[in-house]
N, C-alpha and C positions, 0 to 999 in steps of 0.2 A: 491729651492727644492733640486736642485744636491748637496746643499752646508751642507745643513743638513744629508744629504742621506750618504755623505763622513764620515762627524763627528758619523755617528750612527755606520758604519762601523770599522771607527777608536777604538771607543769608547769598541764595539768587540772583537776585533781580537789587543790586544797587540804584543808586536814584543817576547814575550815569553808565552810557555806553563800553562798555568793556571790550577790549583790542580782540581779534581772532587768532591773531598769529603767535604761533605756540613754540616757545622757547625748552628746550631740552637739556641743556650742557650750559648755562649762563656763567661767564668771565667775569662780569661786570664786578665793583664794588663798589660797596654804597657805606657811606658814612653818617651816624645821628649826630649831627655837633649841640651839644648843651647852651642854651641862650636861655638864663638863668632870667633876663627882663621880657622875653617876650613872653604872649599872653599863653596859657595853659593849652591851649586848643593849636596854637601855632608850632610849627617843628620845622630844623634845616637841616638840609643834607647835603653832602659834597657828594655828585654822579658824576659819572664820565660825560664826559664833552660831547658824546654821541646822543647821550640822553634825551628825551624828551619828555614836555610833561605828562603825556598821554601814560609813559612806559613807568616813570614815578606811580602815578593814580593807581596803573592797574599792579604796578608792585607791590604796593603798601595794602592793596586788598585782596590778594590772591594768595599773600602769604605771611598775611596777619590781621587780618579780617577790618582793614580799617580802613573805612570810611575817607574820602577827601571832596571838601565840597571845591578849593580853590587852591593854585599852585601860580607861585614866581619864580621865575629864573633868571638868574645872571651869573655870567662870565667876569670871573675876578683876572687882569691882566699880573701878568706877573713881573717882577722887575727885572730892567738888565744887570746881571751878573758877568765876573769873569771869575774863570779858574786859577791863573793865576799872571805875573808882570808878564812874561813870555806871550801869553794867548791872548785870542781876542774877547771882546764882545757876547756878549749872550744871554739872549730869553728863553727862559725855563716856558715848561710847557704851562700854559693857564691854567685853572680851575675853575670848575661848573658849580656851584649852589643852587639849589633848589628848596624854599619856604612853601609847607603845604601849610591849609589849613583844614583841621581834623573835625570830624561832627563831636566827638567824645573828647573832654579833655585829656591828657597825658601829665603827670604829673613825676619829676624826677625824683628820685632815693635822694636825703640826706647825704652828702659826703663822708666819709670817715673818720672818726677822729685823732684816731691813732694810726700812722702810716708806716707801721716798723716793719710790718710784714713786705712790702711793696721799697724796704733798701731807699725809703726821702731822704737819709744824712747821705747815702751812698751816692744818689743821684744828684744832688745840690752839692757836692764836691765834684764830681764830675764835670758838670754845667759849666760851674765857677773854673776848672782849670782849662773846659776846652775855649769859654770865652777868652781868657787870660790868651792863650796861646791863639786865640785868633787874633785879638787886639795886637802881641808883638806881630805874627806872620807880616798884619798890615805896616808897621811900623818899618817894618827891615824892606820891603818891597819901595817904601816911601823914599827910605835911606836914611830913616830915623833909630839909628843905635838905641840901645839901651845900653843904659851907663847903670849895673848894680850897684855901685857904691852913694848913689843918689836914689834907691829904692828907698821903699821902707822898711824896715828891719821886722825882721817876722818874728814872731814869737820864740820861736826853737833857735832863732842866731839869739837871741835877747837872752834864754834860758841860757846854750852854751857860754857865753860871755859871762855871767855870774857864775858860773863854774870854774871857767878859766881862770879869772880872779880870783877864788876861795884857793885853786890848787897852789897860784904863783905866790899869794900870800903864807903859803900852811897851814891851812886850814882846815885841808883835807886833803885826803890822798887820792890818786886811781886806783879804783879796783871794780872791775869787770869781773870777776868770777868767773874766771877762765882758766882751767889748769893746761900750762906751756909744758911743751917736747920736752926731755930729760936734758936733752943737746944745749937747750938753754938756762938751764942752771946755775952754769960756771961766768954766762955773762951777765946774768943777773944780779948773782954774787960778786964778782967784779966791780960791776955800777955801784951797789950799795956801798964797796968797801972804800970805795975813789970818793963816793959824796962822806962817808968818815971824815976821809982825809982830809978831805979841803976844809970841813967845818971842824 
């Protein structure tokens, strides 16, 4: 009974002042970002730009019972970007980071090992093709062509090319495994009887 009675006390009366003003309907989002070298007790969070660290403190204990003896914040500037050669100029909105640091360590899960469930071949193709096609967009905006036939040859032209060779050679035939309309038939039949002839 005393021992519950201390915890409910505890649970109370933290070792700092807690805000009055009582939020109902909150908008906000708040983000934990993973910093795998900082120290166990230490945590950061992307807040909105309104944030303060009064409102961080009493967040992380009012609705996960945890403790903060000390909090940093800084505004990360963002860079000028443009949309595209036609448009101007332009800075993205900034971002707020906030480093608490916790009475209790926090310690994160292990990574995953196997990522099959979460599509990683599906996503690292992706990646791979939107950088590619970002790389030309900038290219062509610059007035830098791309000349394919100074590419590198991919795999699948390198595979067709051995093919094509075995068929020009005789080596092997096409066959797709497609049964054709009845209609062509007679010019199928035709073609075969003409390569007779010639050979």
């Amino acid at each position: 009974m005393a021992g519950a009675l201390t915890k409910a006390v505890a649970r109370q009366a933290p070792s700092f002042k807690l805000g009055t003003k009582p939020v109902f309907l909150p908008n906000h989002v708040i983000t934990l970002i993973r910093k795998d070298r900082a120290p166990a007790n230490w945590a950061t969070f992307n807040v909105p730009l309104t944030f303060t660290k009064f409102d961080l403190r009493d967040y992380l204990w009012n609705l996960y019972d945890v403790e903060v003896t000390a909090v940093r914040s800084w505004v990360k500037e963002a860079s000028i970007e443009r949309k595209g050669a036609s448009s101007g100029y332009y800075r993205p909105q900034s971002q707020k980071f906030m480093t608490v640091q916790m009475k209790k360590a926090f310690v994160w899960p292990n990574p995953p090992e196997d990522l099959e469930p979460w599509n990683k071949k599906l996503w690292d193709a992706r990646e791979a093709t939107s950088q590619k096609q970002y790389r030309a967009d900038v290219a062509r905006q610059l007035g830098r062509l791309a000349y394919p036939s100074k590419e590198k040859e991919s795999t699948d032209r390198k595979k067709l090319r051995r093919v094509a060779s075995r068929m020009v050679e005789g080596k092997m035939t096409f066959k797709n495994n497609i049964k054709l309309d009845s209609k062509w038939d007679q010019i199928v039949k035709a073609a075969k009887g003409g390569e007779r002839k010639s050979s």
